[in-house]
PyMOL Python script that loads the backbone (N, CA, C, O; Angstrom):
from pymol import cmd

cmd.read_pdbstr("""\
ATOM      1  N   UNK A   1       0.827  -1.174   0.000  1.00  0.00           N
ATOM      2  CA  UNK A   1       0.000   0.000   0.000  1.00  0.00           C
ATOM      3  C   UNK A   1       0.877   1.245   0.000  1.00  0.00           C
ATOM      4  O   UNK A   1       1.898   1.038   0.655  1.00  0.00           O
ATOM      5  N   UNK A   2       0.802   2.778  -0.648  1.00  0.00           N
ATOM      6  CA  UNK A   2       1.053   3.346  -0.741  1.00  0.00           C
ATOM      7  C   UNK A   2       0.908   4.261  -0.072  1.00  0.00           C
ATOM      8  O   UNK A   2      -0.083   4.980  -0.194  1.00  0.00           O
ATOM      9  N   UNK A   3       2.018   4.523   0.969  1.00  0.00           N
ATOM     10  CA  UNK A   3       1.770   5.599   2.471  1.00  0.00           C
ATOM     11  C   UNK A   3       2.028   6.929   1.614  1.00  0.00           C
ATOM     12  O   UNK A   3       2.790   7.096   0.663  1.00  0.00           O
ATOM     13  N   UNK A   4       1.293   7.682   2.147  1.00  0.00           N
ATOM     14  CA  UNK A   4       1.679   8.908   2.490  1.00  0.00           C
ATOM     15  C   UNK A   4       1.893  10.089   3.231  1.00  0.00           C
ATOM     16  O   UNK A   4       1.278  10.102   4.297  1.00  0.00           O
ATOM     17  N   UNK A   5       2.696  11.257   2.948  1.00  0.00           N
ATOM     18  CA  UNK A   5       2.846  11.619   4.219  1.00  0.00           C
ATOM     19  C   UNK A   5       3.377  13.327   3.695  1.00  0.00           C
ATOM     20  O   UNK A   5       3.882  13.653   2.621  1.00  0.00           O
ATOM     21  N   UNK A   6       3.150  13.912   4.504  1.00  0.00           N
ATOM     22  CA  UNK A   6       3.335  15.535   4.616  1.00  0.00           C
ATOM     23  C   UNK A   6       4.141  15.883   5.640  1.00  0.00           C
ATOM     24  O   UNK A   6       4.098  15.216   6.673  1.00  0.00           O
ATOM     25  N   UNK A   7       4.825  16.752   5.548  1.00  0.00           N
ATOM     26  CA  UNK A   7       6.289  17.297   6.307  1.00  0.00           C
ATOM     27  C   UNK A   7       6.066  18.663   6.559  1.00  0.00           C
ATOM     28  O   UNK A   7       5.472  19.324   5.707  1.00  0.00           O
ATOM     29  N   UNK A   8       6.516  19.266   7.768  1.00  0.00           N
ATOM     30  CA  UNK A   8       6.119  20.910   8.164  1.00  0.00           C
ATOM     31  C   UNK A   8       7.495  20.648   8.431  1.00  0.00           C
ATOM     32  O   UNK A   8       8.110  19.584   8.501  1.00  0.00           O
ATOM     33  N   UNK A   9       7.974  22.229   8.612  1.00  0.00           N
ATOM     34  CA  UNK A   9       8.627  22.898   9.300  1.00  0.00           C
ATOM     35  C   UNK A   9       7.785  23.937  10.336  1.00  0.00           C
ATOM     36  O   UNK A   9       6.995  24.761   9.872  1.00  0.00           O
ATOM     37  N   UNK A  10       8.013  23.824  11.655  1.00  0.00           N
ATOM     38  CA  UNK A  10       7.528  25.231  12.667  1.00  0.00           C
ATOM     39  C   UNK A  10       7.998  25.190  13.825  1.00  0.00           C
ATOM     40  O   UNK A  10       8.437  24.248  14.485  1.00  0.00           O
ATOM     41  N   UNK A  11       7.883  26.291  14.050  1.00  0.00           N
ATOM     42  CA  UNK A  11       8.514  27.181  15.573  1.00  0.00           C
ATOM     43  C   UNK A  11       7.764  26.894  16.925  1.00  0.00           C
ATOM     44  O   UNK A  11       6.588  26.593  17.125  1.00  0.00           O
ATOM     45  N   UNK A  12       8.592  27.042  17.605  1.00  0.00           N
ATOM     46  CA  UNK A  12       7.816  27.238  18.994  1.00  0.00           C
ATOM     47  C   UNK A  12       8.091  28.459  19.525  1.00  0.00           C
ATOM     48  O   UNK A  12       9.134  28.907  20.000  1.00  0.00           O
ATOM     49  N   UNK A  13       6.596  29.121  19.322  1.00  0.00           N
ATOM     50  CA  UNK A  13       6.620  30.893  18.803  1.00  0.00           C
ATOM     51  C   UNK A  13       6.629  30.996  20.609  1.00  0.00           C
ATOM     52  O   UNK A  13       7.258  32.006  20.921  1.00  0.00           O
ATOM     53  N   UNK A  14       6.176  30.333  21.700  1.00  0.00           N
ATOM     54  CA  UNK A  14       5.955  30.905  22.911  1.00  0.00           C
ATOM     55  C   UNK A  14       5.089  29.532  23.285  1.00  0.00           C
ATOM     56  O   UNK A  14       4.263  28.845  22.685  1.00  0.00           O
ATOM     57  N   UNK A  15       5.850  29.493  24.871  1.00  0.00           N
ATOM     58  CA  UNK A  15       4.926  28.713  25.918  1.00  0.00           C
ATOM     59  C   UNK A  15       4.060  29.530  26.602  1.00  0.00           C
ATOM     60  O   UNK A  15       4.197  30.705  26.939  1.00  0.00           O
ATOM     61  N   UNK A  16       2.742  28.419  26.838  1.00  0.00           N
ATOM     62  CA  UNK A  16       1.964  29.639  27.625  1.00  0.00           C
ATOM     63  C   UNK A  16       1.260  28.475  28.809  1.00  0.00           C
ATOM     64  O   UNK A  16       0.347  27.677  28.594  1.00  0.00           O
ATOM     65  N   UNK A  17       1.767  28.622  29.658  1.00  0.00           N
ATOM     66  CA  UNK A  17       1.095  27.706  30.797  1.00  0.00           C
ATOM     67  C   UNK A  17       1.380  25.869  30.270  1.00  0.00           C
ATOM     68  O   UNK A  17       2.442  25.298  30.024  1.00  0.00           O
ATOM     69  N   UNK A  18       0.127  25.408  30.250  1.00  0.00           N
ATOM     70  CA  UNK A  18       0.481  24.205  29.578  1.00  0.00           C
ATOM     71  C   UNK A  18       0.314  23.563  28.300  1.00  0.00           C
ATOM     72  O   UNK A  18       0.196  22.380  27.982  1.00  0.00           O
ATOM     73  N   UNK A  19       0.340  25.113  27.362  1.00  0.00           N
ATOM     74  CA  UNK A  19       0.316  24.767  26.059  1.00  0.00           C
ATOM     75  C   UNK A  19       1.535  25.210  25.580  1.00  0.00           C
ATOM     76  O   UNK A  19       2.224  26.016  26.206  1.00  0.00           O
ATOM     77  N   UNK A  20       1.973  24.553  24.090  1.00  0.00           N
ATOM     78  CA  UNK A  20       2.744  25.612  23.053  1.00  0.00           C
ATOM     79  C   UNK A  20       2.318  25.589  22.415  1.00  0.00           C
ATOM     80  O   UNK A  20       1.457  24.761  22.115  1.00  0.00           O
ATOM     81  N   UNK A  21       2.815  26.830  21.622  1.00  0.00           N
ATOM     82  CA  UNK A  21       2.105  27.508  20.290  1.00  0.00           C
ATOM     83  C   UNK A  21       3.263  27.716  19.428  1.00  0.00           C
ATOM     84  O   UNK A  21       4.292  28.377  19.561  1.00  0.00           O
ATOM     85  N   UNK A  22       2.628  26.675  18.151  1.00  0.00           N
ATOM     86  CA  UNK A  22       4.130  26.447  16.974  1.00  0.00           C
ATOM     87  C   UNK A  22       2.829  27.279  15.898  1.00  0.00           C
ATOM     88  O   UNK A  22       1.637  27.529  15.715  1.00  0.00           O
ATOM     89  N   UNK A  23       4.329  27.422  15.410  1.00  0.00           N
ATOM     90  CA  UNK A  23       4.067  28.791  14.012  1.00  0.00           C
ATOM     91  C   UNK A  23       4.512  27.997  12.906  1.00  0.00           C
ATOM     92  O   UNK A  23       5.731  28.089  12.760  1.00  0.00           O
ATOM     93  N   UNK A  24       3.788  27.041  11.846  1.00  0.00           N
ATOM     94  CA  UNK A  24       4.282  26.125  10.602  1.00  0.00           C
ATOM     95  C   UNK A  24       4.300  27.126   9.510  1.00  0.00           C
ATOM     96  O   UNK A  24       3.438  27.855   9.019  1.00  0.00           O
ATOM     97  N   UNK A  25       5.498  26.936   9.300  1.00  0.00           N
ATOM     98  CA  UNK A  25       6.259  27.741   8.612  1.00  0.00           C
ATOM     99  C   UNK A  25       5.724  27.862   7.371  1.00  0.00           C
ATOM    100  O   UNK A  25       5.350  26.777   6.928  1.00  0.00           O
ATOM    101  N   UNK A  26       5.501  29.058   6.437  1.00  0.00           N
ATOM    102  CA  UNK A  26       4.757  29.393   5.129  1.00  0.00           C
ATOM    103  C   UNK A  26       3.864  28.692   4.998  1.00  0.00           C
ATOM    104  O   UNK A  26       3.595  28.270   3.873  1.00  0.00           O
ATOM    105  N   UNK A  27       2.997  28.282   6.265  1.00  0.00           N
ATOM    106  CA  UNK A  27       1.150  27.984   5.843  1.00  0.00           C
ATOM    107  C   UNK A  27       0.541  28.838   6.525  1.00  0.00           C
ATOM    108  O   UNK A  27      -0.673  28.662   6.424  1.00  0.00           O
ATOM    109  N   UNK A  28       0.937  30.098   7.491  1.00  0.00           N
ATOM    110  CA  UNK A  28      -0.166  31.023   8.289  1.00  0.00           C
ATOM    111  C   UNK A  28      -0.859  29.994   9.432  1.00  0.00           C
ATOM    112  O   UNK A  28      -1.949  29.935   9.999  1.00  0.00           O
ATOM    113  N   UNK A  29       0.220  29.327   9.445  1.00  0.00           N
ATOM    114  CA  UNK A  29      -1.028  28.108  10.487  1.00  0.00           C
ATOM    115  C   UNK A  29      -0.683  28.248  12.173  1.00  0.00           C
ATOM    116  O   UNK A  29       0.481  28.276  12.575  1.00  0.00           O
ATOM    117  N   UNK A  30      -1.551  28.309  12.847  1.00  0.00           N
ATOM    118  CA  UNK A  30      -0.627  28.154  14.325  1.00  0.00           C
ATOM    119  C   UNK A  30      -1.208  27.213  14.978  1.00  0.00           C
ATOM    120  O   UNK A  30      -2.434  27.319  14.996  1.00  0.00           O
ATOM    121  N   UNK A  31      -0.785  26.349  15.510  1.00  0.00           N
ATOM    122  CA  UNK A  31      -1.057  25.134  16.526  1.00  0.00           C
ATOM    123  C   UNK A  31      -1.104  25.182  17.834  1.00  0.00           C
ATOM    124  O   UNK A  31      -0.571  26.244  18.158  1.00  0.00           O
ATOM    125  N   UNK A  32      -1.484  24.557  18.846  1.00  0.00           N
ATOM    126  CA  UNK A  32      -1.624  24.843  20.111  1.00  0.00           C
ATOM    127  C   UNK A  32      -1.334  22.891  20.570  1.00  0.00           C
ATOM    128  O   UNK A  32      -2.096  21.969  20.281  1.00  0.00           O
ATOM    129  N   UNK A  33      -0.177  22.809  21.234  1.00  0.00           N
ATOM    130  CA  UNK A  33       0.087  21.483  21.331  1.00  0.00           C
ATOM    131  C   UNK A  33      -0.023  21.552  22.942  1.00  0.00           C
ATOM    132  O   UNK A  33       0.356  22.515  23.609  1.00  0.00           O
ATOM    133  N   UNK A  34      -0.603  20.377  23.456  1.00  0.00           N
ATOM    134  CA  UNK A  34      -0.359  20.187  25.100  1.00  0.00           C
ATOM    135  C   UNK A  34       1.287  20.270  25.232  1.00  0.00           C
ATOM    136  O   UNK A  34       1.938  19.564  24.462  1.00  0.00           O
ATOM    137  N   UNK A  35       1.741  20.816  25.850  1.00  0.00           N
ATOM    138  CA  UNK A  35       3.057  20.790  26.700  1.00  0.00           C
ATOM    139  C   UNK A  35       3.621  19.574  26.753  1.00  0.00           C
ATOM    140  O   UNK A  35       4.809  19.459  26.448  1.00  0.00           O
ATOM    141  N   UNK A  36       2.870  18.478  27.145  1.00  0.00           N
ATOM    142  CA  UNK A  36       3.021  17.294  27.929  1.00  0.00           C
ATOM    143  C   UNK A  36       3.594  16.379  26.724  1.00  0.00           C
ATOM    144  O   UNK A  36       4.319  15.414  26.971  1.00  0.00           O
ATOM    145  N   UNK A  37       3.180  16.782  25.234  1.00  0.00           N
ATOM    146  CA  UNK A  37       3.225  15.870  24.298  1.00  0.00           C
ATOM    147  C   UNK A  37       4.980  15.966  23.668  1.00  0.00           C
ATOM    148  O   UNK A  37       5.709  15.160  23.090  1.00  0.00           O
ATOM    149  N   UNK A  38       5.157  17.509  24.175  1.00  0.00           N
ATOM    150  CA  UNK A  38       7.006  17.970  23.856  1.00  0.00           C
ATOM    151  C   UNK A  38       7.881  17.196  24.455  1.00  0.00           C
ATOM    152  O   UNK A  38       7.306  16.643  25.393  1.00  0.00           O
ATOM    153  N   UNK A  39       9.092  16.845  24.381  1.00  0.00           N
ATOM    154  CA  UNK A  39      10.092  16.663  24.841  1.00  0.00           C
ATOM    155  C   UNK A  39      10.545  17.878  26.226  1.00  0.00           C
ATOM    156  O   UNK A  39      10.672  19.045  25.854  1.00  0.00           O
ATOM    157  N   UNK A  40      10.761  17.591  27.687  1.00  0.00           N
ATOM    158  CA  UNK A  40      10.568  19.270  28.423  1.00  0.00           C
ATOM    159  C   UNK A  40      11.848  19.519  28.108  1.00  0.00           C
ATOM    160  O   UNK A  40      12.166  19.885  29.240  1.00  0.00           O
ATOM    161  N   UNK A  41      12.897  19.624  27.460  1.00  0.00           N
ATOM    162  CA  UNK A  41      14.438  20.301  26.989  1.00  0.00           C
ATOM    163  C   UNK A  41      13.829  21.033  25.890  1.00  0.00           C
ATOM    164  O   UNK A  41      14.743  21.604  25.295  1.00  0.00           O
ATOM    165  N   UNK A  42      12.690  21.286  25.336  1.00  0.00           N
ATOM    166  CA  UNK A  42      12.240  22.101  24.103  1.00  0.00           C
ATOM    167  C   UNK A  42      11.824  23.260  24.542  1.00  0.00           C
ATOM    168  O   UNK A  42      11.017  23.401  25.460  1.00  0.00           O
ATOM    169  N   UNK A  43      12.411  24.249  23.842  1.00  0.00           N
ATOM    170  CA  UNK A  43      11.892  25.698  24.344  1.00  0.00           C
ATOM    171  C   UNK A  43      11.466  26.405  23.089  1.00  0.00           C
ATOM    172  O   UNK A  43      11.234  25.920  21.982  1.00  0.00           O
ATOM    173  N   UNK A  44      11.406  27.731  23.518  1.00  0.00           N
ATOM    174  CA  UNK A  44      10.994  28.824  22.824  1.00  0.00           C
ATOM    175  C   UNK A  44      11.991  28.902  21.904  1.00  0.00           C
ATOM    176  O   UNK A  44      13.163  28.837  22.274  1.00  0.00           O
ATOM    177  N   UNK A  45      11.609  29.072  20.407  1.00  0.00           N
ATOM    178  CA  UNK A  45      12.701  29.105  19.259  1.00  0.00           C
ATOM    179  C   UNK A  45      13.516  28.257  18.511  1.00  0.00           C
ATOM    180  O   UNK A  45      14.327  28.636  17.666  1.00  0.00           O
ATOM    181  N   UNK A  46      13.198  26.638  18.961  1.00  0.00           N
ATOM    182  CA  UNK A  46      13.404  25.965  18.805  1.00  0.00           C
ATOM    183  C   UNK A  46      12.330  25.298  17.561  1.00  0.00           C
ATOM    184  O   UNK A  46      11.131  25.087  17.742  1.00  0.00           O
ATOM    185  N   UNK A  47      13.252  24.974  15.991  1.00  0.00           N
ATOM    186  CA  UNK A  47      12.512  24.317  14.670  1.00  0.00           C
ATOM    187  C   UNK A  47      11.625  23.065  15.331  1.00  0.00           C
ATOM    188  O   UNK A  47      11.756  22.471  16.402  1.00  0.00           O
ATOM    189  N   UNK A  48      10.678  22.917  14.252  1.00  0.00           N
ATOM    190  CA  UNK A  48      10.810  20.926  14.752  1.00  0.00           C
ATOM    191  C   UNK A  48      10.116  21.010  13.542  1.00  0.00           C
ATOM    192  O   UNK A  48       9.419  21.929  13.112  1.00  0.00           O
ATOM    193  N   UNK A  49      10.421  19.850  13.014  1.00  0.00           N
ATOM    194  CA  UNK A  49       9.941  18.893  11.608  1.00  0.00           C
ATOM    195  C   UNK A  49       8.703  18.238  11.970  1.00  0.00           C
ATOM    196  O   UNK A  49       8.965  17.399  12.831  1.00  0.00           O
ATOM    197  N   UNK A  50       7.416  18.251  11.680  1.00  0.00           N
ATOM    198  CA  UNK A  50       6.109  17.764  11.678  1.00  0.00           C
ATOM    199  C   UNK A  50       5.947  16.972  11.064  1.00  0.00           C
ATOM    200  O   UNK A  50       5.380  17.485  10.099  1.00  0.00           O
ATOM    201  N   UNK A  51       6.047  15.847  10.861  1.00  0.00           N
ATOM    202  CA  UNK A  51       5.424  14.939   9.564  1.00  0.00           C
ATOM    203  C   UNK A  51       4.093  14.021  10.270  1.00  0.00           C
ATOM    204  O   UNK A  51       3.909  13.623  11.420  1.00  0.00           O
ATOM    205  N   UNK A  52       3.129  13.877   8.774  1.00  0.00           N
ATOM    206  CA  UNK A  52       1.378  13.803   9.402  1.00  0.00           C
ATOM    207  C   UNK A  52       1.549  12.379   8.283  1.00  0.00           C
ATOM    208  O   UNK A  52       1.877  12.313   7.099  1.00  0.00           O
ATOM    209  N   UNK A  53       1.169  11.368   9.264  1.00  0.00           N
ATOM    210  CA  UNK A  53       0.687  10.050   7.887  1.00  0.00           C
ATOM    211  C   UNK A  53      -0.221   9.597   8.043  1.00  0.00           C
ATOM    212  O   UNK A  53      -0.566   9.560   9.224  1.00  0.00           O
ATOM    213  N   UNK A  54      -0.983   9.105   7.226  1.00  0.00           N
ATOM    214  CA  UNK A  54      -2.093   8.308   7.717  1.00  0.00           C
ATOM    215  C   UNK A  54      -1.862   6.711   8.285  1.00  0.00           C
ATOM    216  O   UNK A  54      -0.994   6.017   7.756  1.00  0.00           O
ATOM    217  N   UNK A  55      -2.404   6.367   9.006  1.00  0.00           N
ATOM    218  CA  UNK A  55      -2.091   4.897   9.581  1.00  0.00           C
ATOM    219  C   UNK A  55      -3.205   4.198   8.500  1.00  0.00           C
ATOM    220  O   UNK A  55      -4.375   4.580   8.511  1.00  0.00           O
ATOM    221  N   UNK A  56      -2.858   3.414   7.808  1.00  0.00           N
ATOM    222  CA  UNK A  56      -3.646   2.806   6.793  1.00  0.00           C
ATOM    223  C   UNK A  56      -4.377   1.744   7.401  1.00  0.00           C
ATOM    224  O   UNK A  56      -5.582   1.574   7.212  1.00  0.00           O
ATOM    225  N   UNK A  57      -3.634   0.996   8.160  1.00  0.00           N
ATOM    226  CA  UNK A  57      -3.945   0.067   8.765  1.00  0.00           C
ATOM    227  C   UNK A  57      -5.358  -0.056   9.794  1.00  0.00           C
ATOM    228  O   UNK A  57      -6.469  -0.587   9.783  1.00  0.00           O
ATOM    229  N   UNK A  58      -4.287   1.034  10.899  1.00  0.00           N
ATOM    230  CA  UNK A  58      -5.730   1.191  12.031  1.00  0.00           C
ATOM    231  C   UNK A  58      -6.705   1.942  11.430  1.00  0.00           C
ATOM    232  O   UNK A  58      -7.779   1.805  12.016  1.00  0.00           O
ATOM    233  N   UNK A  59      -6.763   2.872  10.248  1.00  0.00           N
ATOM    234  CA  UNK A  59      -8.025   3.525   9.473  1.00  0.00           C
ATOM    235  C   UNK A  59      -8.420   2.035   9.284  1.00  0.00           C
ATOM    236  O   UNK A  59      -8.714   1.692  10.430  1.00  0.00           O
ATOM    237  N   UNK A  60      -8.598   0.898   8.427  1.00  0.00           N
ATOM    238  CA  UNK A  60      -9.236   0.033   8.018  1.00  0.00           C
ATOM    239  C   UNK A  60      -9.610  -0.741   9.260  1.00  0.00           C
ATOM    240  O   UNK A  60     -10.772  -0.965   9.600  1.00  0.00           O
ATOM    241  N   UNK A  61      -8.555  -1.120   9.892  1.00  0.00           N
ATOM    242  CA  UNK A  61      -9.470  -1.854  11.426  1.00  0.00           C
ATOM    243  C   UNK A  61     -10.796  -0.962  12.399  1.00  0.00           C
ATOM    244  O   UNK A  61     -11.753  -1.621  12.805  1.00  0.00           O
ATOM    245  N   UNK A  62     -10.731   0.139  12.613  1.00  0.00           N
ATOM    246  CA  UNK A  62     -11.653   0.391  12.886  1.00  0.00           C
ATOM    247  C   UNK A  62     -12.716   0.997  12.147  1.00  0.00           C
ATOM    248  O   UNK A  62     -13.734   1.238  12.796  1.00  0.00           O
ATOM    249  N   UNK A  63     -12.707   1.306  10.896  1.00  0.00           N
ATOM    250  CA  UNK A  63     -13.492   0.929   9.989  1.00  0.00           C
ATOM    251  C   UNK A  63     -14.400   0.187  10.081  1.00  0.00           C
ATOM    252  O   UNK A  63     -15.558   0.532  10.311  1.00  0.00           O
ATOM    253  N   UNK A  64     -13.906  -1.243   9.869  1.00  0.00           N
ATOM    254  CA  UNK A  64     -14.485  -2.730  10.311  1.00  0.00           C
ATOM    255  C   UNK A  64     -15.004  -2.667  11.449  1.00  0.00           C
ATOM    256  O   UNK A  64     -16.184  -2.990  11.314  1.00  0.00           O
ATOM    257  N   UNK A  65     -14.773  -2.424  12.534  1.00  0.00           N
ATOM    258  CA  UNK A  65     -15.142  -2.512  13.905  1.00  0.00           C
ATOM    259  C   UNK A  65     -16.469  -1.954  13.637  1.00  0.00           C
ATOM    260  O   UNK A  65     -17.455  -2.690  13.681  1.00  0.00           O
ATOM    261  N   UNK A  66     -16.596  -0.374  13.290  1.00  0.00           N
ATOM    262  CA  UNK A  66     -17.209   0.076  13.324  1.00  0.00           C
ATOM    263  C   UNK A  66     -18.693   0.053  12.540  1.00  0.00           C
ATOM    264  O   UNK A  66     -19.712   0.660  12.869  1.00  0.00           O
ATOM    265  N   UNK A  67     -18.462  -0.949  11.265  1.00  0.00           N
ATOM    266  CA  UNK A  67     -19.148  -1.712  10.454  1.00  0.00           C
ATOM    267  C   UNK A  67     -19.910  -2.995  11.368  1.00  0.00           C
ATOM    268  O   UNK A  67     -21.119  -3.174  11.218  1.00  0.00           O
ATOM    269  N   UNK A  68     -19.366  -3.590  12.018  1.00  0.00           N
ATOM    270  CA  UNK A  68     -19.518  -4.642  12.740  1.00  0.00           C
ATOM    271  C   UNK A  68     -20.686  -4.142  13.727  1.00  0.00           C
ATOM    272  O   UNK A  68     -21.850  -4.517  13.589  1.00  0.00           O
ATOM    273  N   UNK A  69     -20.187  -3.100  14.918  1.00  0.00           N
ATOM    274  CA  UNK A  69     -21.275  -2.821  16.106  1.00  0.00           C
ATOM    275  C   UNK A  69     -22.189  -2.124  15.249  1.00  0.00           C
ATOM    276  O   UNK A  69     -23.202  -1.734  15.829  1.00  0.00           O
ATOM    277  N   UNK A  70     -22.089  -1.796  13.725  1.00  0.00           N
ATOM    278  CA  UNK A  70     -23.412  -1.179  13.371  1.00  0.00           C
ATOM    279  C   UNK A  70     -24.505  -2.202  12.933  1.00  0.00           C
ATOM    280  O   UNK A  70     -25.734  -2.211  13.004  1.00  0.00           O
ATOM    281  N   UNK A  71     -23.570  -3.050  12.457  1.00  0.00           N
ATOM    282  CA  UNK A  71     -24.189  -4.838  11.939  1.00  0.00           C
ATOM    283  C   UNK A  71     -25.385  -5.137  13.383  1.00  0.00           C
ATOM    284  O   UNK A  71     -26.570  -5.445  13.252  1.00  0.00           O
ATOM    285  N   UNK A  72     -24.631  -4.933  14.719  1.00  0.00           N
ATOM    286  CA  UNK A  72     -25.258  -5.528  15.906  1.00  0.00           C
ATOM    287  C   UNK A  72     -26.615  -4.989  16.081  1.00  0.00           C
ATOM    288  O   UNK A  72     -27.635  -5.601  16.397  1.00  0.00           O
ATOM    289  N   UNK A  73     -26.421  -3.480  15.770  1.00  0.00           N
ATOM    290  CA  UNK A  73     -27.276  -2.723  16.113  1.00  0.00           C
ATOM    291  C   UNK A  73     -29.002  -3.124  15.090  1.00  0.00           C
ATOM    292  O   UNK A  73     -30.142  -2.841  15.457  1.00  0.00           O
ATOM    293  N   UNK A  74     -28.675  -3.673  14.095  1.00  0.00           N
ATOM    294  CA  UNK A  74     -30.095  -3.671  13.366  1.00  0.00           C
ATOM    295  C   UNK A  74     -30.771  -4.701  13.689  1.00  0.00           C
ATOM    296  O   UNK A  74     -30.215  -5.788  13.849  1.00  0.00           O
ATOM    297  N   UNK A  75     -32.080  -4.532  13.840  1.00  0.00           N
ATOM    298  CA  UNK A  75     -33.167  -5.619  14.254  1.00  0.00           C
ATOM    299  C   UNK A  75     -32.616  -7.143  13.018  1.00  0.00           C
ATOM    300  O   UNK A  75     -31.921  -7.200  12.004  1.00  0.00           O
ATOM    301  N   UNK A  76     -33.368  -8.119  13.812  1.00  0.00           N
ATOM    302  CA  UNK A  76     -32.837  -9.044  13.207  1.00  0.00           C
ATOM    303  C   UNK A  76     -34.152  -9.822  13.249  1.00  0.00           C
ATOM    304  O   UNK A  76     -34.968  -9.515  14.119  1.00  0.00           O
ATOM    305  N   UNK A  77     -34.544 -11.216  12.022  1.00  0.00           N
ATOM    306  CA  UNK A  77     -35.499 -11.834  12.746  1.00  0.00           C
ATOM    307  C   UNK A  77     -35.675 -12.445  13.287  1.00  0.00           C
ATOM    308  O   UNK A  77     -34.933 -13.332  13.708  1.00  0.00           O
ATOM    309  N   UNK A  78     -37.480 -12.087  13.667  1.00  0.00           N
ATOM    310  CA  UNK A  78     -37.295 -13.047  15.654  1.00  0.00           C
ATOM    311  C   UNK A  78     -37.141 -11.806  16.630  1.00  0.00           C
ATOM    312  O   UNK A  78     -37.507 -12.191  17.740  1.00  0.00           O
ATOM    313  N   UNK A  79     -36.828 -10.739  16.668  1.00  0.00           N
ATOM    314  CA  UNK A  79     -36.774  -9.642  17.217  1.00  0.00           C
ATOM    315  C   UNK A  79     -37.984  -9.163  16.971  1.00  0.00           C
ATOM    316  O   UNK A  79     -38.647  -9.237  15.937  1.00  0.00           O
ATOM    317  N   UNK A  80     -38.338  -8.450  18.435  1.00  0.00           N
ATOM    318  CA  UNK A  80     -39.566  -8.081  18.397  1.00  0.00           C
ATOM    319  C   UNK A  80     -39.789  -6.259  19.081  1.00  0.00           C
ATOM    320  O   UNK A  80     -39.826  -5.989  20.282  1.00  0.00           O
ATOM    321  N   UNK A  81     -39.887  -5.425  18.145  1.00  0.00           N
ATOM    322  CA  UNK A  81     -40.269  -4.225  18.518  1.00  0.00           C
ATOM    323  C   UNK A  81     -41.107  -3.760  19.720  1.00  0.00           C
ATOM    324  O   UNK A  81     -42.123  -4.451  19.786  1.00  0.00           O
ATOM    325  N   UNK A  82     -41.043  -2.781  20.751  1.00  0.00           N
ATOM    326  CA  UNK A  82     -41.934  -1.815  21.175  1.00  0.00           C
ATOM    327  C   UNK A  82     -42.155  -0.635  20.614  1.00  0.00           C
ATOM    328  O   UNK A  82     -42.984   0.134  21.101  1.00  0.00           O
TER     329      UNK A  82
END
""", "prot")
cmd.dss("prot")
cmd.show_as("cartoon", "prot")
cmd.util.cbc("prot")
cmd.orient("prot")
């Protein structure tokens, strides 16, 4: 299967309590990441490389799953309405 995947460059424009706020570079975009999810040696001014993929895999497993408890959900016969 054919992954794909997208790459940022952005800043960490400022901490603010227990968020940061990265600035991705030439999209106007700003992010707001929990704190908790950084490395804590990461500060203010510091690049970081973003890359976004899709998990192909777990998209199709719960897919299915989700196909399945909808399967459960429909009357069946022999089932009897109120």
């Amino acid at each position: 299967m054919l992954m794909s995947a997208r790459s940022y460059q952005a800043v960490i424009d400022r901490l603010e309590g227990e968020w940061a706020v990265l600035l991705v570079e030439g999209e106007g975009v700003r992010l707001n990441v929990p704190r908790q999810l950084l490395p804590a040696e990461w500060r203010e001014g510091d690049w970081l490389r973003l890359t976004l993929t899709r998990e192909e895999n777990t998209t199709q497993e719960h897919h299915t799953r989700v196909r399945e408890l909808m399967e459960d959900l429909q009357p069946r016969e022999g089932d009897f309405e109120v």
